[in-house]
C-alpha positions as CSV (number, residue, x, y, z in Angstrom):
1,X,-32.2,85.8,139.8
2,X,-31.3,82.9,137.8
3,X,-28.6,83.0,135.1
4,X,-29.9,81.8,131.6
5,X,-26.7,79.2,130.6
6,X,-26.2,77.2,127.6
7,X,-28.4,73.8,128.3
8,X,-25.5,71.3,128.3
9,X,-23.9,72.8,131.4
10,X,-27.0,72.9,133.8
11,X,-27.8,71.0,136.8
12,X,-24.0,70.0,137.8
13,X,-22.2,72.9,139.3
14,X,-18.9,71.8,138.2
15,X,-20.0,72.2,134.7
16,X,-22.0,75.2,135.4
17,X,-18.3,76.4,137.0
18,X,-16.3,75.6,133.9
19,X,-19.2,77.1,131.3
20,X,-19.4,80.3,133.2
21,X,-15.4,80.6,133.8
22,X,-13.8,79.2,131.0
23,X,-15.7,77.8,127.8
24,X,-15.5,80.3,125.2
25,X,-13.0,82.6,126.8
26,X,-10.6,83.7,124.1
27,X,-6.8,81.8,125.3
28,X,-3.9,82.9,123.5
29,X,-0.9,80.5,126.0
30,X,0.4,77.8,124.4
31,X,0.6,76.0,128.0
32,X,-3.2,76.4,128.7
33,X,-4.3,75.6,124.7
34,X,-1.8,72.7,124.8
35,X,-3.6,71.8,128.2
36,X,-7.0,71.9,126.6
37,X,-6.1,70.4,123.6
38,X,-4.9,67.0,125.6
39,X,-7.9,66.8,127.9
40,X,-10.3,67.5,124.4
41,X,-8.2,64.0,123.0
42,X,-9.0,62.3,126.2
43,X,-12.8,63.3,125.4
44,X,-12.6,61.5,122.2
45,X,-15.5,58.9,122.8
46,X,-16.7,60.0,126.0
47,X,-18.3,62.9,127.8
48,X,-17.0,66.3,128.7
49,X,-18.0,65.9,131.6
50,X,-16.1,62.9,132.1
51,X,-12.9,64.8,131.5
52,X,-13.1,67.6,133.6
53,X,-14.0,65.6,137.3
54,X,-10.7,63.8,136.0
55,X,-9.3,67.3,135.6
56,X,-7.0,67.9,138.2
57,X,-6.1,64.2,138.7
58,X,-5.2,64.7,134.6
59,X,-2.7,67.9,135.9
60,X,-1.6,66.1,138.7
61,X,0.1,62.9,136.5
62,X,1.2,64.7,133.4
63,X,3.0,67.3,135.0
64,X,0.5,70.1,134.8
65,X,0.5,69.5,131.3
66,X,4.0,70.8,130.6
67,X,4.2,69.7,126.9
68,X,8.2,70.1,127.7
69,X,8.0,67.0,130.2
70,X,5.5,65.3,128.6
71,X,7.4,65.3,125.3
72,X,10.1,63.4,126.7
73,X,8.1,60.6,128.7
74,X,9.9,57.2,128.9
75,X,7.9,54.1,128.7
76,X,8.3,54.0,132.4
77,X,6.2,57.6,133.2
78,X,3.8,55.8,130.6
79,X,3.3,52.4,132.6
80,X,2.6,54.8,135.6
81,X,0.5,56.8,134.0
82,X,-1.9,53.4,132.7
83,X,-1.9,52.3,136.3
84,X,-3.6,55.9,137.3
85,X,-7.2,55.1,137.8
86,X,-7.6,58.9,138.2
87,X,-7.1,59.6,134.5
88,X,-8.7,58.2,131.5
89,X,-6.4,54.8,131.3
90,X,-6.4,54.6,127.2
91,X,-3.0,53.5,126.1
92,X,-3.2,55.1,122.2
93,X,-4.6,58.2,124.0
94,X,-1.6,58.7,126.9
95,X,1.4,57.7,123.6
96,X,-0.9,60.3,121.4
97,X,-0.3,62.7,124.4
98,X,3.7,62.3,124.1
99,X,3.8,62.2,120.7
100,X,1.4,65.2,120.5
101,X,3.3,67.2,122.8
102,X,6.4,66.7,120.5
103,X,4.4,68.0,117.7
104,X,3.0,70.9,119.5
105,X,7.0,72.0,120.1
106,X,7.3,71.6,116.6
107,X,4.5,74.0,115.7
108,X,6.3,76.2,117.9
109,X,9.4,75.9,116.6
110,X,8.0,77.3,112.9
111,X,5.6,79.6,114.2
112,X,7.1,81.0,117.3
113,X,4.0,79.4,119.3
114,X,1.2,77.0,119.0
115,X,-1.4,79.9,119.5
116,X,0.3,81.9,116.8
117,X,-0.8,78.9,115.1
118,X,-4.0,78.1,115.5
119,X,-5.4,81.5,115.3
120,X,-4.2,81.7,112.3
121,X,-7.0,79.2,111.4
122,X,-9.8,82.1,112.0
123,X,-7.5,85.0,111.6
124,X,-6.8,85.7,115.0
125,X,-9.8,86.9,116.1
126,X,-13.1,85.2,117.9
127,X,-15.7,83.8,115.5
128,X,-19.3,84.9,116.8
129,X,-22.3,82.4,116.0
130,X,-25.9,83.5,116.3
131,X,-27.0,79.7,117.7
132,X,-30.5,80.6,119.5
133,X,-30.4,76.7,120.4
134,X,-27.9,74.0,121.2
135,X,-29.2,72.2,118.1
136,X,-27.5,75.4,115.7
137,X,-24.5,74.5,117.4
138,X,-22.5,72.7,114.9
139,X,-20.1,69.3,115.5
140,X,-17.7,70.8,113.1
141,X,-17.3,73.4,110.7
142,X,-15.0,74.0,107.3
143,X,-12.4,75.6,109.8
144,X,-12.0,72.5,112.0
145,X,-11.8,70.7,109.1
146,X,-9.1,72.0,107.4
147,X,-7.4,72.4,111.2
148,X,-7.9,68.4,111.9
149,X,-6.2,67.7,108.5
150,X,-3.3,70.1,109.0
151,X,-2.6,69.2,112.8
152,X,-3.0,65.3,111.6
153,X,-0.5,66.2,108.8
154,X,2.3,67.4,111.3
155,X,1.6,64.0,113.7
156,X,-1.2,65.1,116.1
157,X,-3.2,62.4,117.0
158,X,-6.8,61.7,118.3
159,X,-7.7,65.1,116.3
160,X,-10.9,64.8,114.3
161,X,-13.2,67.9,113.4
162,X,-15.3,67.0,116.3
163,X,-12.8,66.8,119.0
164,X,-10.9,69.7,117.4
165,X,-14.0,71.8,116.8
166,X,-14.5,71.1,120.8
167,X,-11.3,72.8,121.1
168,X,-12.1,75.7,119.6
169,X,-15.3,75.9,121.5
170,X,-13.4,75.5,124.6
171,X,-10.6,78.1,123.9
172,X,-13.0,80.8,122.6
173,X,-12.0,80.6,118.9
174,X,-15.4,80.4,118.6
175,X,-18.3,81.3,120.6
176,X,-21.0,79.1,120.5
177,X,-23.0,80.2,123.6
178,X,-26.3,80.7,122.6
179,X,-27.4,83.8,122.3
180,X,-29.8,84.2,125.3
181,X,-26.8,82.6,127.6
182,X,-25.5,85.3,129.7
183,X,-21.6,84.7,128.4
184,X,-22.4,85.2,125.1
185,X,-21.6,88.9,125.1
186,X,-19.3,88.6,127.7
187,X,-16.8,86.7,125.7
């Protein structure tokens, strides 16, 4: 028996994969929402899909996304990194990474972690939407919004509504299956 799935995912099994494992799960690590917060700014402008066959080439050459590492990257690490033809090669988006990745240990610094943070944005908890097609699904909402403007305000860059309202998607803050997809109620 086929599995009813949210339309943007079907056809490619490596989307299928990530819709059915990961999109939507709720994720409350810093190093894995710090991790899908830097592929989300890679996104900016392109497709998701895009991003995630680059996935493991993207953990590969920034150090498994260890915002530590990153943080500290010398212009050097940042040459290498625009000579990687297995990454997205956008110099504002691999200095935004570094510069993000210092802001990120900032956030942590005044609220003990990043996901302490963000949650805080939708009070910890999941928000449910009823979407019965991928056109309810919004681009952004009030919340992503007001979390764009505030992560812009501490330095974040390549963090719209859009790409930060992806985020959210991704890391379950909201879950924006639709409602006949078979993770809706599982996550």
């Amino acid at each position: 028996m086929n599995k009813h799935r949210c339309d943007w995912c079907v056809g490619d099994p490596l989307y299928e994969a990530y819709h059915d494992e990961e999109w939507g799960v709720p994720v409350y690590d810093d190093a894995t929402l710090f991790e899908f917060l830097i592929l989300e700014t890679f996104q900016a402008g392109l497709s998701w899909i895009t991003v995630l066959r680059k996935r493991e080439n993207f953990r590969k050459a920034f150090d498994g996304f260890d915002y530590k590492k990153i943080a500290n990257y010398k212009q050097d690490k940042i040459d290498t990194l625009l000579q990687d033809a297995g990454i997205i090669r956008n110099k504002l988006k691999v200095h935004a990474t570094v510069s993000n990745a210092q802001a990120f240990m900032e956030i942590q610094k005044e609220f003990g972690s990043f996901s302490t943070y963000i949650w805080g944005f939708v009070d910890g908890k999941p928000i449910k939407n009823q979407c019965k097609t991928m056109l309810d699904v919004p681009a952004t909402t009030t919340i992503s919004d007001a979390l764009s403007k505030d992560l812009k305000k501490r330095g974040f860059k390549f963090v719209g509504s859009t790409v930060v309202y992806a985020h959210m998607q991704a890391t379950g803050m909201v879950n924006d299956h639709v409602q006949r997809c078979f993770r809706y109620e599982e996550v």
